[in-house]
C-alpha positions, 0 to 999 in steps of 0.5 A: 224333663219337658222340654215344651216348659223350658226350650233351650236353643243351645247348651254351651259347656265350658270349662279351663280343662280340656281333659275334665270337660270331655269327660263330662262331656261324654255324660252331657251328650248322652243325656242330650241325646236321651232328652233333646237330639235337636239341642245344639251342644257345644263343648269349649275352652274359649271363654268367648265362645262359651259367653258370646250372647249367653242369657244364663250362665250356671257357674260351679268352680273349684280353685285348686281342685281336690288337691287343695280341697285336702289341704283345706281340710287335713291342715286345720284339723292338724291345729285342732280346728274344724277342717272344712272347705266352706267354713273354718280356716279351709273355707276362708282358703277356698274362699279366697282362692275362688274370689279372683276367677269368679270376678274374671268369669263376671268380666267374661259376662260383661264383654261377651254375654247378652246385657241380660245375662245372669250367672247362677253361681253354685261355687263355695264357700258362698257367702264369702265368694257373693260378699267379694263379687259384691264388692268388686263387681257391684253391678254384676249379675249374679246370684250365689246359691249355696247348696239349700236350693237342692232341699227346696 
């Protein structure tokens, strides 16, 4: 990583698990200690902290956690049907699921962040998740990625 290309002020983590997020915490503060010490880290569950004059907002949610992940799957595969979190009947689950929290993430943006701020948004199943935001937000900014950005 060269810092020099691409200077962050400050790297703000936020998540709705206080647990989850001090774990991954600790990863993050290691690599920021490793890549950049003079980064200011913020670790929150305030959704006005975390966007408060945000310029990027990388945003990766799973509504529902593994637990559901499960039942995405193992339900259709019991009716013969793909058992798959981002297509089938699972994926339309997990879909639905992630539409409403994304469009609240949108809304945290829209009160809270820079006028510029872009969310770049890793959440599946992606094609119903930017359909939905599309609909409901129009005006939102914010680009749905699915996972082929890796293979670029």
């Amino acid at each position: 990583m060269q810092k020099d290309r691409f200077k962050l002020n400050e790297l703000v983590l936020y998540d709705n698990n206080a647990e989850r997020q001090e774990a991954v915490g600790v990863i993050v503060r290691h690599v920021v200690e490793m890549f950049d010490p003079e980064l200011k880290l913020t670790l929150t569950t305030d959704p006005e902290v975390a966007m408060t004059d945000a310029d990027f907002i990388f945003a990766q949610m799973r509504v529902g956690l593994y637990a559901m992940r499960e039942q995405d799957e193992k339900i259709p595969l019991k009716y013969g049907v793909v058992g798959q979190e981002t297509c089938g009947p699972g994926g339309l689950a997990y879909g639905l699921r992630t539409i409403y929290p994304m469009v609240e993430l949108i809304d945290y943006c829209e009160k809270y962040a820079k006028p510029t701020y872009w969310i770049v948004n890793y959440s599946n199943p992606a094609a119903i998740v930017a359909k939905a935001t599309f609909r409901l937000r129009p005006k939102a900014r914010i680009l749905n990625i699915c996972d082929m950005p890796v293979a670029i």
